[in-house]
Backbone as CSV, one residue per row, in Angstrom:
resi,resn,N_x,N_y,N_z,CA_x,CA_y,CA_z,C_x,C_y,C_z
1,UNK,-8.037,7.479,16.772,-9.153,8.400,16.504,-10.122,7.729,15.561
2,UNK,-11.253,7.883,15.592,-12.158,6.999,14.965,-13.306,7.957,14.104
3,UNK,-13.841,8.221,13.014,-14.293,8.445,12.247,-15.652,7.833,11.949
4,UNK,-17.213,7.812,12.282,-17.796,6.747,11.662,-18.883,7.637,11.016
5,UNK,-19.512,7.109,10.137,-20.787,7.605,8.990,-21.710,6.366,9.022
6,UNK,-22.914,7.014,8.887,-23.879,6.063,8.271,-23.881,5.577,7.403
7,UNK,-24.187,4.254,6.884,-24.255,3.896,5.157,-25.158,4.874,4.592
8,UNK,-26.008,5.609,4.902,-26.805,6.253,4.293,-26.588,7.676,3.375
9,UNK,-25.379,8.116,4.014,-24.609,9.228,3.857,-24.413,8.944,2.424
10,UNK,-24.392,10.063,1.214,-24.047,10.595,0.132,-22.670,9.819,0.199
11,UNK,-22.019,9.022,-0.670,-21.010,8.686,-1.227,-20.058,7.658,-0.346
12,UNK,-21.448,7.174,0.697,-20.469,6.301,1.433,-20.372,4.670,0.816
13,UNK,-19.534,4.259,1.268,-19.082,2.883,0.790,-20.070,1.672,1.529
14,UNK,-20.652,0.678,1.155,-21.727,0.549,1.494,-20.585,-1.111,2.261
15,UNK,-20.756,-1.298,3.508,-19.713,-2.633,3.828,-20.763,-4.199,3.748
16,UNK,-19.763,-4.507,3.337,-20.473,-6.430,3.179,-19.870,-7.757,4.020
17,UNK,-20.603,-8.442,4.819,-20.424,-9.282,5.496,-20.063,-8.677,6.885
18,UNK,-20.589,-8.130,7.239,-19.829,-6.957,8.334,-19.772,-7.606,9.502
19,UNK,-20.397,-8.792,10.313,-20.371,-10.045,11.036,-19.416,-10.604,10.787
20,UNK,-18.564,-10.352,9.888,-17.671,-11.467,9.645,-16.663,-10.910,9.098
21,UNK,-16.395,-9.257,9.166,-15.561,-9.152,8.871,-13.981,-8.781,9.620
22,UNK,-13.023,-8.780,8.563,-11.746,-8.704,8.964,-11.228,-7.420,8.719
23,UNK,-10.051,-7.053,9.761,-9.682,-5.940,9.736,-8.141,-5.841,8.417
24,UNK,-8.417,-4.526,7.917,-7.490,-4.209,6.624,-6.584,-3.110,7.216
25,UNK,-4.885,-2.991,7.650,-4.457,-1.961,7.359,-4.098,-1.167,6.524
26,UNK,-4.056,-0.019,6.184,-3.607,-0.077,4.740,-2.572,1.700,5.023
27,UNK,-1.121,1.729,4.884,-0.266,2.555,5.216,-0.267,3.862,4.049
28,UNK,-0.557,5.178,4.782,-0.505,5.968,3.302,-1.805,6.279,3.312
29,UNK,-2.647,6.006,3.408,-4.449,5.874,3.193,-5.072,7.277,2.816
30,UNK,-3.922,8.223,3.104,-5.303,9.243,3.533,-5.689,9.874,1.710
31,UNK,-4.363,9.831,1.151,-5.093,9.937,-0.504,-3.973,8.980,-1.286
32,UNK,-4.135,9.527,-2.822,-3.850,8.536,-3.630,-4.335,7.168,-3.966
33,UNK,-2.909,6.639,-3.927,-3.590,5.265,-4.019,-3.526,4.640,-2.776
34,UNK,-2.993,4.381,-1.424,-3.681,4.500,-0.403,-5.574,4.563,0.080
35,UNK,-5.970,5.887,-0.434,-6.953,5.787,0.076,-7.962,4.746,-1.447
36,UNK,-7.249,5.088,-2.616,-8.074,3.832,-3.011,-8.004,2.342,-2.990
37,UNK,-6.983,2.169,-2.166,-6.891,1.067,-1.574,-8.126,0.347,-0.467
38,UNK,-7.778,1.588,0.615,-9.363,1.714,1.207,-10.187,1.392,1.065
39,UNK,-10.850,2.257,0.021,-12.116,2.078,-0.385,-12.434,0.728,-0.958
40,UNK,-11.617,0.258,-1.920,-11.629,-1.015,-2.952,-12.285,-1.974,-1.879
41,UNK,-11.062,-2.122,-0.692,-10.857,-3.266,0.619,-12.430,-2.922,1.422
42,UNK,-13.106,-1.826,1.248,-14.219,-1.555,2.217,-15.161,-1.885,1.686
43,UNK,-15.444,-1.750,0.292,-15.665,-2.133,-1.009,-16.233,-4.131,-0.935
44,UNK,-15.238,-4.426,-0.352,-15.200,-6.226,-0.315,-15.713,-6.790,1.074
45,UNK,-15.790,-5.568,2.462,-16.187,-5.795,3.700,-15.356,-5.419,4.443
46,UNK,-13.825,-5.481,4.358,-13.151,-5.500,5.571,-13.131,-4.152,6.099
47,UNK,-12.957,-3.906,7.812,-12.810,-3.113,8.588,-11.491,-2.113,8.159
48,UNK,-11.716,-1.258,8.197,-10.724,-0.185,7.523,-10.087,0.544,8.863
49,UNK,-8.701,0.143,8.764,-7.761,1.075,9.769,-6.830,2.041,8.416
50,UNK,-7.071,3.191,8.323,-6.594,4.626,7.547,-5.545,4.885,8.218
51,UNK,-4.230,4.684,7.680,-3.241,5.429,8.550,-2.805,6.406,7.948
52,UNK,-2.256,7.523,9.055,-1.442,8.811,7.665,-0.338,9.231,8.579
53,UNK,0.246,9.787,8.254,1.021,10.699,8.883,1.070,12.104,8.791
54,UNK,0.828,12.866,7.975,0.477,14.026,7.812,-1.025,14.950,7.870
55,UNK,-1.407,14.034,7.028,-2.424,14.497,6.209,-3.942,13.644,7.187
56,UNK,-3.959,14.434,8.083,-5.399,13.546,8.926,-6.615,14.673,8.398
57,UNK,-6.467,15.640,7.466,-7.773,16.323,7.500,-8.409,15.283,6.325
58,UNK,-7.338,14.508,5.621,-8.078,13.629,4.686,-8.185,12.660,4.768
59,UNK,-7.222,12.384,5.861,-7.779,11.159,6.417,-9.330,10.779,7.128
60,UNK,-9.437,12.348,7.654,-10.683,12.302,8.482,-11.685,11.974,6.963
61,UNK,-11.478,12.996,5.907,-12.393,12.836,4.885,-12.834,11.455,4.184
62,UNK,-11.783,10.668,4.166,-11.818,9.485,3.817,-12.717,8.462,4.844
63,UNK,-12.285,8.290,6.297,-12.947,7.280,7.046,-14.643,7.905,7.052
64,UNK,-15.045,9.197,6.522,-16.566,9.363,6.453,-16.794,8.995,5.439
65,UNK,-16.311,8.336,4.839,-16.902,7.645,3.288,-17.531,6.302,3.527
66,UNK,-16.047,5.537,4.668,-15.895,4.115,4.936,-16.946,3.870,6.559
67,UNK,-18.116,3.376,6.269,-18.804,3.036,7.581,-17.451,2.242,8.661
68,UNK,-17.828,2.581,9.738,-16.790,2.220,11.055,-15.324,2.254,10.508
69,UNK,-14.399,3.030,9.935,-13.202,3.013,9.684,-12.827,3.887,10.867
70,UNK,-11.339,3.818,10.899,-10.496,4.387,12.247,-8.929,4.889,11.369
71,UNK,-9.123,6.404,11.661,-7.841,6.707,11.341,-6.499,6.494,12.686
72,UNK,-5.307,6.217,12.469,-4.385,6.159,13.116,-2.853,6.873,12.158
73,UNK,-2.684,7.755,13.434,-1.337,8.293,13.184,0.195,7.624,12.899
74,UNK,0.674,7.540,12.672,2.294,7.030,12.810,3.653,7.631,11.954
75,UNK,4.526,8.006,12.413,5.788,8.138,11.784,6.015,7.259,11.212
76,UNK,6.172,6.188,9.760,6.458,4.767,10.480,8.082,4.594,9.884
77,UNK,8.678,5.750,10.235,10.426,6.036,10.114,10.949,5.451,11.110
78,UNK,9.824,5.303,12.573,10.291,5.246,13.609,9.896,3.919,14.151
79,UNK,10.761,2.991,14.723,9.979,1.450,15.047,9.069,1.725,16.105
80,UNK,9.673,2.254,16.960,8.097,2.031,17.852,6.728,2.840,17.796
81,UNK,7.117,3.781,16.516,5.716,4.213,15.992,5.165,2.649,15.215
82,UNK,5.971,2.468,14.244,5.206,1.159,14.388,4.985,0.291,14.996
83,UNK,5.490,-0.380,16.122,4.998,-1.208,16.997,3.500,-0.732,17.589
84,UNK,3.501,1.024,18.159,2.191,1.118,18.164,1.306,1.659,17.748
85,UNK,1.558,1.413,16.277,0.241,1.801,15.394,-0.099,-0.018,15.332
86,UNK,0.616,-0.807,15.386,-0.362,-2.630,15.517,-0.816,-2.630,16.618
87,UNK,-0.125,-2.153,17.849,-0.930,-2.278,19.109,-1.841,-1.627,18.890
88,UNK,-2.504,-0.130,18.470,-3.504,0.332,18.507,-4.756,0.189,17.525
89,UNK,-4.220,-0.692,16.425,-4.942,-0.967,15.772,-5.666,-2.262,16.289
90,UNK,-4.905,-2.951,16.319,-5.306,-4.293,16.771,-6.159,-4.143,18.336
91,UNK,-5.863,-3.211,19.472,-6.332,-3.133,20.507,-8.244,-2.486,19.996
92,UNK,-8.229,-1.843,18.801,-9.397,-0.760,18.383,-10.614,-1.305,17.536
93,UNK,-9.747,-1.909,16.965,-10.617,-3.271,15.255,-10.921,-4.441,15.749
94,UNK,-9.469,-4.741,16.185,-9.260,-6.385,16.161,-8.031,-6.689,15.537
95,UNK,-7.379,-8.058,15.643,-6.546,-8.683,14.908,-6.551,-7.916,13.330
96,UNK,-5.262,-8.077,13.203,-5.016,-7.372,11.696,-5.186,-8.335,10.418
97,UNK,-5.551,-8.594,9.785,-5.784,-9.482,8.873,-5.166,-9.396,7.400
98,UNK,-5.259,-7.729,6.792,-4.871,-8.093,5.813,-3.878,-6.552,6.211
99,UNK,-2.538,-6.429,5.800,-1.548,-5.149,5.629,-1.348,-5.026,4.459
100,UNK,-1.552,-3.692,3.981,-1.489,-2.837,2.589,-0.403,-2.146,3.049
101,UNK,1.240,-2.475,2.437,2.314,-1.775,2.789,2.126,-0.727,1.689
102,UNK,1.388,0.569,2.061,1.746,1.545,0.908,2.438,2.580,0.842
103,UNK,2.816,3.585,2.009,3.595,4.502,2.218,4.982,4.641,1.746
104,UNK,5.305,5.525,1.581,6.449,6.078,0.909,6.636,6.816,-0.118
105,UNK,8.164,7.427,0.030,7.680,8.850,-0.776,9.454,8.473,-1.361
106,UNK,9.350,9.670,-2.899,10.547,9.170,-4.149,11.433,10.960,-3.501
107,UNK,12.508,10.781,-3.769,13.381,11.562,-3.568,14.491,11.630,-4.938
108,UNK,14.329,12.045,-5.879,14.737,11.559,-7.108,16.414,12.866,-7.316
109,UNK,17.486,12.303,-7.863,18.750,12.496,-8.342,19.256,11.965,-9.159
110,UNK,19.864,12.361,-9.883,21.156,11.408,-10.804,22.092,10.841,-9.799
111,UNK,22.770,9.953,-10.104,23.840,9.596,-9.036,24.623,10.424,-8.524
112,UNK,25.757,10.668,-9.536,26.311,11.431,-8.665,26.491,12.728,-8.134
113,UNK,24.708,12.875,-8.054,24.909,14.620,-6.978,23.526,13.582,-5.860
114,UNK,23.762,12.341,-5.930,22.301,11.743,-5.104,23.441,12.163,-3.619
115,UNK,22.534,12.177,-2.766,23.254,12.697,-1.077,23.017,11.256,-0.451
116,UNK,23.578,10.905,0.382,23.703,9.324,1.251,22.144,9.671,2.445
117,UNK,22.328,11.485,2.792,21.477,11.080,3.493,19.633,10.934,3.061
118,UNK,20.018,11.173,1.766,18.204,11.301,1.173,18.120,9.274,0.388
119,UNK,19.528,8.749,0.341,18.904,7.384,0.398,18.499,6.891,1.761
120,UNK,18.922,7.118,2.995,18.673,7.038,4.225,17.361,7.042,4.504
121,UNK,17.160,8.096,4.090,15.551,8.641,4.240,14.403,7.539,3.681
122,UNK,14.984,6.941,2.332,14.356,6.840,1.831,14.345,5.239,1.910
123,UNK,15.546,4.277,2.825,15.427,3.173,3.640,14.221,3.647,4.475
124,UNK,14.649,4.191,5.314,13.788,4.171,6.689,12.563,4.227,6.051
125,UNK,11.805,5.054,5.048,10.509,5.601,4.957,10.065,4.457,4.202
126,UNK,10.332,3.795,2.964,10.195,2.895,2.034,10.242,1.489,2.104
127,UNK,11.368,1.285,2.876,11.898,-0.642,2.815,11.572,-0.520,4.372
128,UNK,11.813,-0.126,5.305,12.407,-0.975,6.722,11.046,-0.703,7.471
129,UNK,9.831,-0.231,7.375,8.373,0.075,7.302,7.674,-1.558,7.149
130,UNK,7.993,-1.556,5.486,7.507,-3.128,5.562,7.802,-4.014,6.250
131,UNK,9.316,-4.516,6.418,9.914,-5.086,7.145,9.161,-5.013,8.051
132,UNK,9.233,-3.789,9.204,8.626,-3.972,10.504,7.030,-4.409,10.931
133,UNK,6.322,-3.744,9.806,5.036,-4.011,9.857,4.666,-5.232,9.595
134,UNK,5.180,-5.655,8.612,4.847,-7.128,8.704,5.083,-8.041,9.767
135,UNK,6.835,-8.126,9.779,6.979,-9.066,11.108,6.140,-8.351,12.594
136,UNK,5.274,-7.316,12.506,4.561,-7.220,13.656,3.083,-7.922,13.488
137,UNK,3.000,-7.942,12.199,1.483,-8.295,11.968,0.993,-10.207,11.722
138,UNK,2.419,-10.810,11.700,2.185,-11.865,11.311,2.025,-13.013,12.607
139,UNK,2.335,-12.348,13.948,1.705,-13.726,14.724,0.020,-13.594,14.606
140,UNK,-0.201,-12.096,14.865,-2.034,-11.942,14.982,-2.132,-13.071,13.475
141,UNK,-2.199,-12.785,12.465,-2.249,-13.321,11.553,-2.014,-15.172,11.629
142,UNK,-1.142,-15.359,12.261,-0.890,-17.212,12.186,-1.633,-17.421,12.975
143,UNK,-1.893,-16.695,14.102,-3.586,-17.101,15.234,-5.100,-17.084,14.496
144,UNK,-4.829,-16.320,13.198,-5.969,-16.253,13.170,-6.431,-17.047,11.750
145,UNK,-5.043,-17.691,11.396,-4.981,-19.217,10.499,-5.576,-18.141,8.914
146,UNK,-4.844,-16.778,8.923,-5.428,-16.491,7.654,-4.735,-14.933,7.825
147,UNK,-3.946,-15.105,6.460,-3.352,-13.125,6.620,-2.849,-12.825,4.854
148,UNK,-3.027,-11.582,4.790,-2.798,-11.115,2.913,-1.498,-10.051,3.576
149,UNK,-0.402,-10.276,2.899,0.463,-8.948,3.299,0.797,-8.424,1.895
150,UNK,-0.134,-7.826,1.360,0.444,-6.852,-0.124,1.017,-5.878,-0.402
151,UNK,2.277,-5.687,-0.624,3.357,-4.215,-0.800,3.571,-4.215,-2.130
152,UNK,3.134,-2.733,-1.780,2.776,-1.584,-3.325,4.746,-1.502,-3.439
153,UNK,4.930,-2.235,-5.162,6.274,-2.044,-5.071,5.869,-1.108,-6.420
154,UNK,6.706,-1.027,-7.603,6.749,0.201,-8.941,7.119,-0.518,-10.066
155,UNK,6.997,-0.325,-10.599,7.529,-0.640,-12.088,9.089,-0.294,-12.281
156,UNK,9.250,0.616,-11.942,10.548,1.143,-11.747,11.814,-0.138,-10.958
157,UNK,11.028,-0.511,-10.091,12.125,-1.682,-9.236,12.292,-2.564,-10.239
158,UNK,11.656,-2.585,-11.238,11.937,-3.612,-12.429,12.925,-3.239,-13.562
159,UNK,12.338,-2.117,-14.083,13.189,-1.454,-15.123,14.235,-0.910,-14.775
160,UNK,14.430,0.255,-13.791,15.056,1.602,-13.633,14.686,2.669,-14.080
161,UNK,15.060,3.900,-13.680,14.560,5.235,-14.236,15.208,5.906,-14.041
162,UNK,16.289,6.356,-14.880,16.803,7.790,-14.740,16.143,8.442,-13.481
163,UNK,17.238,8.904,-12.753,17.342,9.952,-11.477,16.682,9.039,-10.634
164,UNK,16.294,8.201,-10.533,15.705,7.368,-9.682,16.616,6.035,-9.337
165,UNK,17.352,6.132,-9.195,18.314,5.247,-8.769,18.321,4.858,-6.928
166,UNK,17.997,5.606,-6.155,17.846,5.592,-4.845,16.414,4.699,-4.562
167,UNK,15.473,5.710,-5.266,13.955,4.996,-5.425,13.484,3.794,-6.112
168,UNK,14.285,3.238,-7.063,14.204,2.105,-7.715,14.927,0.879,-7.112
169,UNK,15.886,1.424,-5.936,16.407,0.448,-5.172,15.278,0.127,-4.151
170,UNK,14.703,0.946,-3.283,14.402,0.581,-2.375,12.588,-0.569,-2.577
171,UNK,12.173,0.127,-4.064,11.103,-0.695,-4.748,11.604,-2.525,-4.753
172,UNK,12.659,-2.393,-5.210,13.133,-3.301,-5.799,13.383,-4.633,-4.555
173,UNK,13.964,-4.172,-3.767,13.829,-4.627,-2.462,12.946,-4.528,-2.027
174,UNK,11.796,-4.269,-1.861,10.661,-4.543,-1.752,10.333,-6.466,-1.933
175,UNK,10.182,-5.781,-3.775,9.847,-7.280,-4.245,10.335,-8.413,-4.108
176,UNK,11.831,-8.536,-3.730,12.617,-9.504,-3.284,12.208,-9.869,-1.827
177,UNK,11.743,-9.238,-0.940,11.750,-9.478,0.211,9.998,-9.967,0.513
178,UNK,9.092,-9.348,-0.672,7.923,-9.926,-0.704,7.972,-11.278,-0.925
179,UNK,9.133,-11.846,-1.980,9.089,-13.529,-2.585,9.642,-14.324,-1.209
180,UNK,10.479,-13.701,-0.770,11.434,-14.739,0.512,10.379,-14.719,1.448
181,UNK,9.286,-13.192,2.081,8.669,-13.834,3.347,7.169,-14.989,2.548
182,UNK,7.349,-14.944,1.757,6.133,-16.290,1.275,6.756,-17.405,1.168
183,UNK,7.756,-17.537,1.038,7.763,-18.577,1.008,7.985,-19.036,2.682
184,UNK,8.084,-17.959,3.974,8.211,-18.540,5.331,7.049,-18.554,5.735
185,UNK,5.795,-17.799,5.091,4.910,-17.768,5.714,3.889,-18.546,5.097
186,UNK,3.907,-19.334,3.990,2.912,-20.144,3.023,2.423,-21.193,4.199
187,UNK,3.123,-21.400,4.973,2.845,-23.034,6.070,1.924,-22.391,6.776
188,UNK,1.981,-21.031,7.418,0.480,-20.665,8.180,-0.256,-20.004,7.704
189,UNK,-0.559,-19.939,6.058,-2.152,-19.411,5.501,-1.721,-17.946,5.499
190,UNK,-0.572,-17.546,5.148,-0.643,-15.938,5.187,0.467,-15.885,3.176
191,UNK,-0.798,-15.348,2.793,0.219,-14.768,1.432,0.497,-13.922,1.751
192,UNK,1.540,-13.901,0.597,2.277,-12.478,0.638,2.725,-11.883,-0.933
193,UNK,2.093,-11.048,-1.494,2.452,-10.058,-3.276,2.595,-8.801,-2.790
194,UNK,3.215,-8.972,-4.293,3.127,-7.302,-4.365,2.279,-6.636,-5.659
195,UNK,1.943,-5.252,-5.468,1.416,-4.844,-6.238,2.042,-3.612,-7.045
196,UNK,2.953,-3.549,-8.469,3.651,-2.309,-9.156,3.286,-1.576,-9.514
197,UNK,2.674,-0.684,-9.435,1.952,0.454,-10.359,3.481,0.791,-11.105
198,UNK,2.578,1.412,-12.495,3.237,1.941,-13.203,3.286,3.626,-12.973
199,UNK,2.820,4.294,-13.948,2.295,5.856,-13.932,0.871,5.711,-13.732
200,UNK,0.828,6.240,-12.050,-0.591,6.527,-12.062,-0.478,8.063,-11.289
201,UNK,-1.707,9.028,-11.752,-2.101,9.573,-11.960,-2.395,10.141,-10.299
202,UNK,-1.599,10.557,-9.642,-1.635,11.024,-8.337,-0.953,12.342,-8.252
203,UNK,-0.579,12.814,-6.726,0.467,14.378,-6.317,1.597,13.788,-7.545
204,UNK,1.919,12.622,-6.643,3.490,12.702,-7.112,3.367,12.810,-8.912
205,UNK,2.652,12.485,-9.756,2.915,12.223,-10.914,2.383,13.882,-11.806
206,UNK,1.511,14.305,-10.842,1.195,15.719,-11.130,1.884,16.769,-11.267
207,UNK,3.173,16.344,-10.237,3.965,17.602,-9.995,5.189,17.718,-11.184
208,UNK,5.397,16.275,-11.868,6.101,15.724,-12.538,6.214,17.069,-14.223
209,UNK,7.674,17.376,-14.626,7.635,18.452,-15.627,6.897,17.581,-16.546
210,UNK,6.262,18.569,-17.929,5.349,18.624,-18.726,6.139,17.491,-19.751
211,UNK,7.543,17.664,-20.172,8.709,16.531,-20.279,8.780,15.522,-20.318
212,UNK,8.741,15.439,-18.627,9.083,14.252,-17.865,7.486,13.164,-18.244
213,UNK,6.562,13.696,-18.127,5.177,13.185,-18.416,5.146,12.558,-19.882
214,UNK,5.939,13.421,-21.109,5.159,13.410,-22.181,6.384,12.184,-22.001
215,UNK,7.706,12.029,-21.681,8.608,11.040,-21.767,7.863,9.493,-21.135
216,UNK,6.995,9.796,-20.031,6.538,8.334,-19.118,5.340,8.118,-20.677
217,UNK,4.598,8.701,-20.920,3.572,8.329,-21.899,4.205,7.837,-23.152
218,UNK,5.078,8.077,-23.589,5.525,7.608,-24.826,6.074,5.577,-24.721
219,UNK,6.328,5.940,-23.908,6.640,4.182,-22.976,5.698,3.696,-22.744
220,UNK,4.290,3.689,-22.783,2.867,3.269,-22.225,2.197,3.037,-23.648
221,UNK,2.250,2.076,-23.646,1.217,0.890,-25.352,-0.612,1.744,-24.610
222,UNK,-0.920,1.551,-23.731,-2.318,1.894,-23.736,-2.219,3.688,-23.690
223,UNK,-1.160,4.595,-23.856,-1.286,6.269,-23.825,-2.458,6.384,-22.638
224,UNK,-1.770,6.516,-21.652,-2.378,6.943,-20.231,-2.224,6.666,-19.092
225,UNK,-1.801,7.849,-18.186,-1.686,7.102,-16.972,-2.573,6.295,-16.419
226,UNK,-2.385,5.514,-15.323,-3.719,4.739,-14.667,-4.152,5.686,-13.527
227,UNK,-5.289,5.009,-12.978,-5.782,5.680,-12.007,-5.656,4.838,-10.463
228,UNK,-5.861,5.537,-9.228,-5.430,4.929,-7.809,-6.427,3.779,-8.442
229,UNK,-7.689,3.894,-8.533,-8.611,2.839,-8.558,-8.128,1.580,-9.199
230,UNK,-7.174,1.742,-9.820,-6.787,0.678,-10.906,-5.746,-0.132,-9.661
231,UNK,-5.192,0.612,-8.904,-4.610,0.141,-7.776,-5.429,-1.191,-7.087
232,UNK,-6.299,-0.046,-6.747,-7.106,-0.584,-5.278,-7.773,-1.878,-5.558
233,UNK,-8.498,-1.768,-7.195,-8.917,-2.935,-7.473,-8.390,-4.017,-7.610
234,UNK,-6.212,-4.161,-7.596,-5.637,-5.347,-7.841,-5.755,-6.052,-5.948
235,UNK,-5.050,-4.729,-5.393,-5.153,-5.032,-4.306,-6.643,-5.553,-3.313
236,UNK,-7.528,-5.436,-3.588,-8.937,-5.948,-3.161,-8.879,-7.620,-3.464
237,UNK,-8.073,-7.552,-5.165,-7.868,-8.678,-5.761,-7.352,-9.539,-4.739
238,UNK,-6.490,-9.099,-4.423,-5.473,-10.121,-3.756,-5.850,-10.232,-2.610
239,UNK,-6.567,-9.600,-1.507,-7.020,-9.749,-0.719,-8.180,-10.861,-0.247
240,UNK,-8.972,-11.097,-1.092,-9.789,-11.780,-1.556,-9.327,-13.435,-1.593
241,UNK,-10.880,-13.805,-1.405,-10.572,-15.734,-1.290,-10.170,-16.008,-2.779
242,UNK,-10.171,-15.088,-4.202,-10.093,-15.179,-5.751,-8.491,-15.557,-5.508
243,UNK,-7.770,-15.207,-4.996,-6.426,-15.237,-4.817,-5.611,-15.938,-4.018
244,UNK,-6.549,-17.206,-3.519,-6.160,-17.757,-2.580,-5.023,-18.655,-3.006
245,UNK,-4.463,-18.855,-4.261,-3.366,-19.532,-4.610,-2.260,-18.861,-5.228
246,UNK,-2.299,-17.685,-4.711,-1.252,-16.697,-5.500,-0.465,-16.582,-4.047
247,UNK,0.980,-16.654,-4.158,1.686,-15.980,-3.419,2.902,-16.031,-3.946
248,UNK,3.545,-14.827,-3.830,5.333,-14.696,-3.936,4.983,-14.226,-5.321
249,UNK,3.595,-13.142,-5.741,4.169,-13.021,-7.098,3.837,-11.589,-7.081
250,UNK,3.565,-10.606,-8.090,3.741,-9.460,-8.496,2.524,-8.844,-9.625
251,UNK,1.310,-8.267,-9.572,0.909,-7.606,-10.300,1.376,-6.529,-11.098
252,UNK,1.511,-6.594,-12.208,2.105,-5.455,-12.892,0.752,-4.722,-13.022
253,UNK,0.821,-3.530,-12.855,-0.437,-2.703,-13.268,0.006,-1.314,-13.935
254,UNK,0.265,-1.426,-15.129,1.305,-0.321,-15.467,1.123,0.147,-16.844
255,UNK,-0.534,-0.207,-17.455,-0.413,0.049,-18.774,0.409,-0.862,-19.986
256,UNK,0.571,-1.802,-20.058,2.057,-2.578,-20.592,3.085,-2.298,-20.913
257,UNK,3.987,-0.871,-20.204,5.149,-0.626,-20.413,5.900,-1.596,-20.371
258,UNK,5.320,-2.524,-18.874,6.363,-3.298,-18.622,5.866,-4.621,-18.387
259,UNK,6.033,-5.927,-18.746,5.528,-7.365,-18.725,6.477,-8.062,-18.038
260,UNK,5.986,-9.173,-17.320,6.816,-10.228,-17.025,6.234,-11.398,-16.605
C-alpha cells in the first residue's frame, strides 16, 4: 500500500538526492522510535518502506509526512511473512539497501513466575525477525556492492533488569549476532551495528509505574529520558557514508547510565 504527499505539504520531510536514492526498511515504523527512524533516514534521502503490523492508521500518518514512502504489512513472527514483506518491498522501491531491525515488544516477569511460552513469543517476535530479515536482505545488498543492517538492541542486553530477564536475553542476542554477521559480511560492503537505547520516552516507557520511572531516572547522570529522535539520529548516523568504517559495534544512546 503506498502513501504519497507533496513536499509542499505542512510538516513533510523534504527528500535529498532523490535520483540517487536508496531504499531504507525500517521494522516497527509506524510510531516510536521506528517511525523516528523514518523520518531521520528520509531526512538523509533514502526511500522509505514503513512497516507495521498493527497499527497502519499511523502508519498511513507517517508515510504522509515522508514524500513517496510505502507502508507494508507483516507478522514478522511468521517466516514467510517475512520473506514477503522483502519480496514486496523490493518488487515496489527497489533493492533494499539499508534494514532498520526495530520491532519488538518486552513481556516483563521475575523468573520464576516468567511462563516458557511468553519467552517463545518473545524469540519469535524479537531475535528470529532479525535473523530472517537480514539473511533475506543481504544478496539484494552484495548485488548492489553496498548495505547498512542496524538492529535496535537496549541497554538492558548489557546490564540486566530486574523482571526482564526474558527481554534482556533476547536484546542481548541481538548484539552478539550483530558482531558475528560483520564480520561475514565486511568482504561485500555491507555493515552491520547496533543501536541501544536506553530509557526513551515512548508507549512502552509511558505505561511504566510512577516507581518504576523514578527507579530508571535515578540511574541516568543526564536526569531524563531520551527521545525516539535521539534514536533516529544515531541510526541515520550509521546509515550514512560518516560511518563507513564502523562495523560490528554498538551505539550506546542511553543518557550515560551505561558506557562501554
Amino acid at each position: 500500500m503506498s502513501v504519497t504527499n507533496e513536499s509542499s505539504t505542512t510538516g513533510a520531510v523534504p527528500s535529498e538526492n532523490q535520483n540517487r536514492q536508496r531504499v531504507a526498511l525500517v521494522t516497527g515504523a509506524s510510531r516510536g522510535i521506528g517511525a523516528a527512524c523514518a523520518l531521520a533516514l528520509a531526512k538523509e534521502g533514502f526511500k522509505i518502506a514503513i512497516h507495521y503490523r498493527g497499527s497502519e492508521e499511523k502508519a498511513i500518518e507517517l508515510a504522509k509526512r515522508i514524500p513517496d514512502a510505502k507502508i507494508f504489512r507483516a507478522d514478522l513472527s511468521n517466516a514467510e511473512e517475512c520473506q514477503n514483506l522483502i519480496k514486496q518491498v523490493t518488487q515496489e522501491l527497489g533493492p533494499i539497501a539499508v534494514l532498520v531491525n526495530n520491532a519488538g515488544l518486552s513481556i516483563d516477569q521475575v523468573l520464576p513466575f516468567a511462563k516458557p511460552e511468553d519467552f517463545e513469543t518473545l524469540l519469535s517476535t524479537n531475535l528470529r525477525p532479525v535473523f530472517l530479515l537480514s539473511k533475506l536482505c543481504t544478496k539484494g545488498m552484495i548485488r548492489q556492492k553496498f548495505g547498512r543492517i542496524i538492529n535496535i538492541a537496549s541497554v538492558v542486553g548489557y546490564t540486566g533488569n530486574g523482571g526482564q530477564s526474558m527481554y534482556s536475553a533476547t536484546k542481548g542476542a541481538i548484539t552478539a549476532f550483530t558482531k558475528s554477521i560483520a564480520i561475514d559480511l565486511a568482504g561485500f560492503g555491507i555493515l552491520a551495528n547496533c543501536v541501544a537505547p536506553g530509557f526513551i520516552q515512548t508507549d512502552m516507557t509511558d505505561a511504566l509505574p510512577d516507581a518504576a520511572k523514578e527507579g530508571a531516572m535515578a540511574k541516568i547522570p543526564l536526569k531524563k529520558f531520551g527521545r525516539p529522535e535521539d534514536i533516529g539520529n544515531a541510526v541515520a548516523f550509521l546509515a550514512s557514508e560518516k560511518a563507513a568504517y564502523i562495523t560490528g559495534s554498538t551505539i550506546h544512546v542511553n543518557g550515560g547510565m551505561f558506557t562501554n
